[in-house]
FIMI-859858 format. One line per field, with one value per residue (C-alpha): residue number from 1; residue in one letter; x, y negated, z negated. Coordinates in Angstrom, 1 decimal, decimal comma. Layout:
// residues N
seq = [NUM ...]
type = [A ...]
c1 = [X ...]
c2 = [Y ...]
c3 = [Z ...]
END
This chain:
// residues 190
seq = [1 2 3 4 5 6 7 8 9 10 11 12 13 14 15 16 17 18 19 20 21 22 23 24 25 26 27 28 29 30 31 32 33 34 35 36 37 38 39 40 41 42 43 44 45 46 47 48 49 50 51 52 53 54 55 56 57 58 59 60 61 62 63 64 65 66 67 68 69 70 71 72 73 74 75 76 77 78 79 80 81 82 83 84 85 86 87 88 89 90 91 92 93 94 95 96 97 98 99 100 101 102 103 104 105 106 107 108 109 110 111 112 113 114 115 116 117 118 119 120 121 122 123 124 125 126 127 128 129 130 131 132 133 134 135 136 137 138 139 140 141 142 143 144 145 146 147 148 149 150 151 152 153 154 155 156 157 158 159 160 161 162 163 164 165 166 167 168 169 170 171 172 173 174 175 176 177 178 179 180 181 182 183 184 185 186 187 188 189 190]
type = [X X X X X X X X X X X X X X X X X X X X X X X X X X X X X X X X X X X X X X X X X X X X X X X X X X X X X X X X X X X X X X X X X X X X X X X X X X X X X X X X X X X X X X X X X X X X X X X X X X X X X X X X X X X X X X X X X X X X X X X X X X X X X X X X X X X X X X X X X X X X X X X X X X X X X X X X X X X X X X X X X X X X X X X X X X X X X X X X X X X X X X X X X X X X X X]
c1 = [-3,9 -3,8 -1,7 0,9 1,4 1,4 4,3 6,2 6,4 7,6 4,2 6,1 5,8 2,5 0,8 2,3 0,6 -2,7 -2,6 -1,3 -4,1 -7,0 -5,4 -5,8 -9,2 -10,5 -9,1 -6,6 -3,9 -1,8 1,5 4,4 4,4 0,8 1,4 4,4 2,4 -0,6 1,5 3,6 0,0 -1,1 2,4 1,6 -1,3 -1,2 2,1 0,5 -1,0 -4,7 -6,1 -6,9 -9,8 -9,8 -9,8 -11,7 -9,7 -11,4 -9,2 -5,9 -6,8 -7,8 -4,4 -2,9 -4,0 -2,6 0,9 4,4 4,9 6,4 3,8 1,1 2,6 2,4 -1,3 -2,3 -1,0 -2,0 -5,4 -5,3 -4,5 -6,1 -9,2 -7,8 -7,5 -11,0 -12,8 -11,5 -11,1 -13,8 -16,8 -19,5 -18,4 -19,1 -22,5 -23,3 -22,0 -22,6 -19,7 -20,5 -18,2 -18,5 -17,0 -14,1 -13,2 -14,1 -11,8 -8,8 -9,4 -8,9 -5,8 -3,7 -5,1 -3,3 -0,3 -0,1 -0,5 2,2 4,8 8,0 7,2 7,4 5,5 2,8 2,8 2,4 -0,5 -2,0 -2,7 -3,7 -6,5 -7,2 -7,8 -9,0 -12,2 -10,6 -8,2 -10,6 -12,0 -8,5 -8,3 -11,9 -11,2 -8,3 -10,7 -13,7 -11,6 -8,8 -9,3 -12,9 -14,6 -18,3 -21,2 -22,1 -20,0 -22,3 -23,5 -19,9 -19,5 -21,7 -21,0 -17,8 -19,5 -21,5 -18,2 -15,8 -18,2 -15,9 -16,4 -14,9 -16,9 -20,6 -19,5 -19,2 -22,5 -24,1 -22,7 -24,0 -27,5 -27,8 -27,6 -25,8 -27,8 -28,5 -30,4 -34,0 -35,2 -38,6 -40,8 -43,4]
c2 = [14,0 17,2 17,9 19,9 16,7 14,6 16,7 17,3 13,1 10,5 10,6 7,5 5,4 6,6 6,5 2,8 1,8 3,4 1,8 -1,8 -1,8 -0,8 -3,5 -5,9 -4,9 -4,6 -8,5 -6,9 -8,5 -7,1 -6,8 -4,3 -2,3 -1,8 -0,8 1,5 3,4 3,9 5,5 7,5 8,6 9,9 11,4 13,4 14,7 15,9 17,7 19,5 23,0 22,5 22,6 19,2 19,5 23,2 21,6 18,8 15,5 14,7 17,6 16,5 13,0 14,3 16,3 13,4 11,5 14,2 14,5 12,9 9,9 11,3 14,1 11,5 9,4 11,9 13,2 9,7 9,5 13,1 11,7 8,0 9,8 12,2 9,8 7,2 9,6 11,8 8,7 6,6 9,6 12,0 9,7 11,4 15,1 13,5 12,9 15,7 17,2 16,9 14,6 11,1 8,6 6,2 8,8 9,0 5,1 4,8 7,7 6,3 2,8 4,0 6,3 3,4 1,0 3,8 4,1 0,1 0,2 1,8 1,3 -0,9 -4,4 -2,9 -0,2 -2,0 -4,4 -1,8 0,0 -2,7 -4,2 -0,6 -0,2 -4,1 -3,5 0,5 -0,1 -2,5 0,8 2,9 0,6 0,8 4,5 4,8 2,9 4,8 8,0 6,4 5,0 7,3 10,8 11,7 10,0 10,8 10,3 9,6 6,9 4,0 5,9 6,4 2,8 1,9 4,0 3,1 -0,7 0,5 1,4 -1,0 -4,3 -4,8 -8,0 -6,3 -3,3 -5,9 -7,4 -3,7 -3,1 -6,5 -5,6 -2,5 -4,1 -2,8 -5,5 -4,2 -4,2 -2,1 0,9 0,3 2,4 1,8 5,0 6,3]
c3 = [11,1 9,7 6,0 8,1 10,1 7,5 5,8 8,9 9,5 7,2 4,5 2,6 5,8 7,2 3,3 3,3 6,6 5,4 2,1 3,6 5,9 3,3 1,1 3,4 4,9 1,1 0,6 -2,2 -2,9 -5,5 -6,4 -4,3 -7,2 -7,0 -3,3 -4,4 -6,5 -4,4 -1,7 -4,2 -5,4 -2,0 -1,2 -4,4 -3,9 -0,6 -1,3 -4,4 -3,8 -5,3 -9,0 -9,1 -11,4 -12,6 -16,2 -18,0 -17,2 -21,0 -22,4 -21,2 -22,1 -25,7 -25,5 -24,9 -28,1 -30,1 -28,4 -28,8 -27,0 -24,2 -23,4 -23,8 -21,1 -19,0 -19,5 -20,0 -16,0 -14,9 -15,9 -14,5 -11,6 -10,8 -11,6 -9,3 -6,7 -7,1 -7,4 -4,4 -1,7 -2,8 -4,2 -1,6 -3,1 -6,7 -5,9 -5,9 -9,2 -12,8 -13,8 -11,9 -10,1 -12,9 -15,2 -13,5 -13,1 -16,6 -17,9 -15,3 -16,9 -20,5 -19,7 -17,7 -20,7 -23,1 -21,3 -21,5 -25,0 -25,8 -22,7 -22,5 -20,7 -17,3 -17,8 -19,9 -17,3 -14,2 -16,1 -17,2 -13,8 -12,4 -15,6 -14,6 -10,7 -11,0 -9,6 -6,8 -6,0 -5,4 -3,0 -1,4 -1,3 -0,2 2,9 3,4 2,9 5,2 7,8 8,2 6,2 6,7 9,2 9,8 10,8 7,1 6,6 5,8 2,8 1,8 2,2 -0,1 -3,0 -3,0 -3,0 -6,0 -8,2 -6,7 -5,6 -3,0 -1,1 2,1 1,5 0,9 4,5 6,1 5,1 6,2 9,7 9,7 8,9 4,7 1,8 -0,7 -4,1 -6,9 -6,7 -7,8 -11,0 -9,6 -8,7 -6,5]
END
């Protein structure tokens, strides 16, 4: 579906099915508020106009140790989500640049963990679980991205990078079907 499509229907609805049916084809159950904010993450994004990583997510995050409360919360989220979202839809472009996949669920991680830190109980709460499950979500969003967004050819290999951040039990049994057992990557040389 293209982004003109997506704006011109409901996104909230059609987001919501996409995410319900990653969730569930991932094995992740979570919490409606996890599944809010997921959906709320996608509408987001594909209603913003580009820029997503023109600057360092590390210099908003070290921005956002320095700032008042307020502005911190919301660097701390600019950068858990824009992580979240890099990280689960776009894992094959990271490949192949400088700045890893790892990075970016470690960064995501540590900016939700800050944001529960210093949140009221629902807040902490909410943040807390998404720095808990980050990994798990971008096994969410990836499906969403392999099975939905960009579909190729390529998407075994997809599959299994997203297996190698996430460990995704639904993600280990795609690749058994496909014929691959999911393991580490050898450091062993020819």
């Amino acid at each position: 579906m293209s982004r003109t499509a997506i704006l011109d229907s409901h996104p909230t609805e059609f987001f919501r099915g996409l995410v319900r049916d990653a969730m569930g084809e991932q094995g992740f159950e979570s919490a409606e508020e996890t599944e809010f904010y997921l959906v709320a993450l996608l509408e987001a994004h594909v209603r913003s106009q580009g820029g997503l990583l023109d600057r360092p997510l590390a210099l908003t995050y070290l921005e956002a140790e320095a700032g008042a409360p307020a502005e911190s919360f919301q660097r701390y989220k600019k950068v858990g989500d824009t992580a979240l979202f890099v990280a689960g839809l776009f894992v094959d472009c990271l490949e192949r640049t400088v700045v890893q996949p790892t990075y970016y669920v470690e960064l995501g991680q540590l900016a939700y963990r800050r944001i529960a830190q210093g949140g009221t109980d629902g807040i902490r709460e909410m943040f807390d679980v998404l720095a808990t499950e980050f990994a798990g979500l971008v096994g969410v969003l990836g499906a969403i991205s392999t099975r939905e967004l960009f579909a190729s050819d390529r998407d075994t290999l997809r599959i299994y990078k997203r297996w190698l951040l996430s460990r995704g039990d639904a993600d280990a049994a795609e690749l058994v079907r496909r014929g691959i057992i999911p393991g580490e990557p050898s450091s062993f040389q020819h």
